[in-house]
C-alpha positions as CSV (number, residue, x, y, z in Angstrom):
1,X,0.0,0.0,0.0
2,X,2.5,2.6,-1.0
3,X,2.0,4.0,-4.2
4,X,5.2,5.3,-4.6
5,X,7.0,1.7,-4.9
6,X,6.9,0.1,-8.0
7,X,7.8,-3.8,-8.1
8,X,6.0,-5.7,-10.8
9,X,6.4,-5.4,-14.1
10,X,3.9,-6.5,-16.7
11,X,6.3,-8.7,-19.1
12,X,10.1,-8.3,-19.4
13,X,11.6,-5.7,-20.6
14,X,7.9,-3.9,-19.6
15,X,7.3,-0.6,-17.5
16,X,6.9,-1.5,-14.0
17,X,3.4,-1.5,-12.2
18,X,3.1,0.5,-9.3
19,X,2.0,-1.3,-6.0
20,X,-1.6,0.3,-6.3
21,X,-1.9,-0.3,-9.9
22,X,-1.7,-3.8,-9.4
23,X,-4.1,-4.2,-6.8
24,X,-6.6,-1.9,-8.1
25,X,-6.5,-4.8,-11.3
26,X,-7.1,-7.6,-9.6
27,X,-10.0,-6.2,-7.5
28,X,-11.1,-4.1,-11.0
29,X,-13.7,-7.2,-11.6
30,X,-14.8,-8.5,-8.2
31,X,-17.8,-7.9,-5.9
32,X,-16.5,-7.5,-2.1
33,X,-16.3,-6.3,1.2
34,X,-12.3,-6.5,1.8
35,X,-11.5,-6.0,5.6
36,X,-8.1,-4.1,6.8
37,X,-7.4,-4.9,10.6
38,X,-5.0,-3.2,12.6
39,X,-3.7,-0.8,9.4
40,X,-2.0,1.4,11.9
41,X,1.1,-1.5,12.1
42,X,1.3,-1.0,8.4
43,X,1.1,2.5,8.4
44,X,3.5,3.3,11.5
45,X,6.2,2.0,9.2
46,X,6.1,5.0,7.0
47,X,6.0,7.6,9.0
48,X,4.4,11.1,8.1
49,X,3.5,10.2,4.4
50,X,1.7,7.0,5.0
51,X,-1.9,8.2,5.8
52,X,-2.2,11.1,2.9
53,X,-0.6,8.1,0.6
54,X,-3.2,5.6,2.1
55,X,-6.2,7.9,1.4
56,X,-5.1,8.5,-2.3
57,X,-4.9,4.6,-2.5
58,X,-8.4,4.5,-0.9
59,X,-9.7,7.2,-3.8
60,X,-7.9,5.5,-6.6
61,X,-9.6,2.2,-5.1
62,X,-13.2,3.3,-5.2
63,X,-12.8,5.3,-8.7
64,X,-11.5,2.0,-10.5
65,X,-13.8,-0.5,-8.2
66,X,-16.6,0.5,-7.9
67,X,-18.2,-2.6,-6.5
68,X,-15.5,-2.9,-3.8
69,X,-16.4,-1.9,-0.2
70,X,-13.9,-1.5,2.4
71,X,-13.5,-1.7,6.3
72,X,-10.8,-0.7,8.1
73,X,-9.5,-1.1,11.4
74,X,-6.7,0.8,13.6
75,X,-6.4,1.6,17.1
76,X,-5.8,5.5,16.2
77,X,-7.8,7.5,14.2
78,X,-6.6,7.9,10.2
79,X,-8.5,11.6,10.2
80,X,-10.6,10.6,7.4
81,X,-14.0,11.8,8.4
82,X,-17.0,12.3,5.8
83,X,-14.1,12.8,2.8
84,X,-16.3,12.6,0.1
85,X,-15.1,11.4,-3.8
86,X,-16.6,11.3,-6.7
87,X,-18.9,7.8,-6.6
88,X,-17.5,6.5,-3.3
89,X,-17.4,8.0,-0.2
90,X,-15.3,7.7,3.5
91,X,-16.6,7.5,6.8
92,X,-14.9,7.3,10.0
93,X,-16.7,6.4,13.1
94,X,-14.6,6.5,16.6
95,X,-15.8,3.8,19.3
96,X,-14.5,3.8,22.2
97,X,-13.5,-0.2,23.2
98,X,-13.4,-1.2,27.0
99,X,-11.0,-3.7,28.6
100,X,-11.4,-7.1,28.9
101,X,-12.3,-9.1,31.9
102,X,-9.7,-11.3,33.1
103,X,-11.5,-14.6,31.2
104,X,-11.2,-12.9,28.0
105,X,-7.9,-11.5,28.3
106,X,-6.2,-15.3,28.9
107,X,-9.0,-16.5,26.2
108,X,-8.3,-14.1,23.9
109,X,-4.0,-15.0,24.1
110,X,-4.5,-18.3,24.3
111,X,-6.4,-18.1,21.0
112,X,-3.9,-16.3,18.9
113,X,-0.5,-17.6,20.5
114,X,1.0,-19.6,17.8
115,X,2.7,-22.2,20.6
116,X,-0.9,-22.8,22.6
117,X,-1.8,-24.7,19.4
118,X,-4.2,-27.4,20.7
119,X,-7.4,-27.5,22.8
120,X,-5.9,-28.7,26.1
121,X,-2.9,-26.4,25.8
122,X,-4.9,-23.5,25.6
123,X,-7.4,-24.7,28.8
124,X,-4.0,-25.6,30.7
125,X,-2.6,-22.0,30.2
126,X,-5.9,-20.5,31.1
127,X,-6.6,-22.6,34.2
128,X,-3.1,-22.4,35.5
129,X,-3.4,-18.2,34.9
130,X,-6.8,-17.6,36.5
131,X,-7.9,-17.0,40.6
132,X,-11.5,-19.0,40.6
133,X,-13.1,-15.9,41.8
134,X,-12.2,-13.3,39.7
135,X,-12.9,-14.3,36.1
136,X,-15.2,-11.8,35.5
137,X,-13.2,-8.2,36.7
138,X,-11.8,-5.7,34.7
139,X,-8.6,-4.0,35.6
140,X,-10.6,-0.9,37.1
141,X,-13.2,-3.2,38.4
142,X,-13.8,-2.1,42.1
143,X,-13.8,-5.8,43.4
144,X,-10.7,-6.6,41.4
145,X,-8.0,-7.9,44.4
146,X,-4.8,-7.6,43.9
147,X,-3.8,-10.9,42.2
148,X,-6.0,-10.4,39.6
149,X,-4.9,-6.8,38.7
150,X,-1.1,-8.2,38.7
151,X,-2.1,-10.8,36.5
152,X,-4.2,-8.7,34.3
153,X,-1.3,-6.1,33.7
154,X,0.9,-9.7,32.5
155,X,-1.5,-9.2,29.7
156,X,-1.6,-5.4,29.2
157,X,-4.6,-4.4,31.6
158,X,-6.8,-5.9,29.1
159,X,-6.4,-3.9,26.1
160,X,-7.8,-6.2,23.3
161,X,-5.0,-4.8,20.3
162,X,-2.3,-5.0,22.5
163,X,-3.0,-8.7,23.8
164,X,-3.4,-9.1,20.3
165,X,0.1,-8.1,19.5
166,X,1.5,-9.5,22.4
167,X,0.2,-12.9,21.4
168,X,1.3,-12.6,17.6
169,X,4.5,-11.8,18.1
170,X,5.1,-14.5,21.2
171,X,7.2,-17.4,21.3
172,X,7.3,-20.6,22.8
173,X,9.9,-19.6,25.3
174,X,7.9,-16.1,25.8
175,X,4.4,-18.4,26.9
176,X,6.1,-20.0,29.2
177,X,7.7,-17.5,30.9
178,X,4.3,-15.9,31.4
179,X,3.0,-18.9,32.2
180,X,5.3,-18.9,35.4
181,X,5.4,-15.7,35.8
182,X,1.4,-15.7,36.6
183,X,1.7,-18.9,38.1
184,X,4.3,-18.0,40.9
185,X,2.1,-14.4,41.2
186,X,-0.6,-16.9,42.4
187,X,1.2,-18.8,44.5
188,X,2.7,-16.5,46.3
189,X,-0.6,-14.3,47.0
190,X,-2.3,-17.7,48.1
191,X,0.7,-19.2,50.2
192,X,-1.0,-17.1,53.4
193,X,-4.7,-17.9,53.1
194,X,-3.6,-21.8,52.7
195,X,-1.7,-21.6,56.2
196,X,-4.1,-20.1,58.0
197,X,-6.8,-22.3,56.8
198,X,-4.5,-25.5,57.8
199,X,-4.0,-24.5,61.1
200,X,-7.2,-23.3,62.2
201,X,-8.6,-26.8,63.0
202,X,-6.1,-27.2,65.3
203,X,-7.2,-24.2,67.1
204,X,-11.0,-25.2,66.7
205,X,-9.5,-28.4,68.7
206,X,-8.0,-27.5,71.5
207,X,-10.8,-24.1,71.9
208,X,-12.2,-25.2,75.2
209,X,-16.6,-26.0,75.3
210,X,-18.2,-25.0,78.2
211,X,-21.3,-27.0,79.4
212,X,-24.5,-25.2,79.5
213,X,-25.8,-25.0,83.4
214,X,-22.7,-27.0,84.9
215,X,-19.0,-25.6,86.2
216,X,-17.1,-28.2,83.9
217,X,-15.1,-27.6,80.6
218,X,-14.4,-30.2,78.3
219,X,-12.2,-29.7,75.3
């Protein structure tokens, strides 16, 4: 998608095509809805130019293709609201995306991680990543504890494009690192409540029981 790059040519010995030229052939013909997610990783690479090149790709798109629509998706505005061309217009709505709970933050990993490539591995990293009672909190949530929080900024405070990116561009090695990273976050929040909970029937044993109505104490 930069019109200034030219890299195909027709036949040898032939003018090259540009980039746009190309595209705009193959699509001349066709009857679609073509969707663009996360264009913003495309057009971070070039910098300044990139959008005011993108938006004469987008008008030299819709003049030759008529029957083409197009949706695109970026986390930052492109500044391309109501630009009206001849036969084709471009709207740009803003929505505003919350975070995800703590459930759909490991789900939505666990789906895109190219090493979490079977059904069990992806319940195992979940499961092993999750407090029972907190599946359903947000970072901000008020009844969020602590231990889900921590966990929840392993995987960005639940912003849905970056736990996207993080899981595209993670590794084997990278998994399980996080993996134990969330797994020794649990432990060690847990370790307290478990020690407690083992030693209070030995208090509950030894508490003396006083006998309605009578002087004597059995234990």
């Amino acid at each position: 998608l930069t019109p200034r790059d030219a890299v195909i040519a027709p036949e040898e010995g032939g003018t090259p095509y540009p980039e746009e030229a190309l595209i705009t052939a193959c699509l001349q013909p066709l009857s679609m809805l073509i969707v663009i997610d996360h264009i913003d990783d495309l057009l971070s690479d070039y910098q300044r130019e990139s959008v005011s090149d993108f938006r004469c790709f987008l008008f030299q798109l819709f003049d030759q293709c008529p029957k083409i629509k197009l949706l695109v998706v970026s986390t930052d505005s492109l500044k391309m609201r109501n630009i009206n061309n001849v036969g084709a217009g471009i709207v740009e709505f803003s929505v505003s995306v919350g975070t995800l709970t703590l459930n759909s933050s490991l789900r939505l990993f666990a789906r895109l991680a190219p090493s979490l490539s079977t059904a069990q591995s992806k319940d195992d990293f979940i499961n092993a990543m999750q407090p029972t009672d907190q599946q359903h909190v947000t970072y901000a949530s008020r009844d969020a504890s602590t231990l889900s929080q921590r966990i929840l900024e392993l995987f960005e405070q639940g912003h849905p494009a970056k736990i996207v990116r993080l899981a595209c561009e993670s590794t084997e090695q990278s998994v399980e690192q996080l993996k134990d990273t969330g797994m020794a976050i649990i432990a060690r929040a847990l370790t307290p409540y478990q020690s407690l909970s083992l030693s209070r029937p030995n208090l509950l044993a030894t508490t003396p029981h006083y006998s309605a109505g009578t002087n004597s104490m059995e234990r």
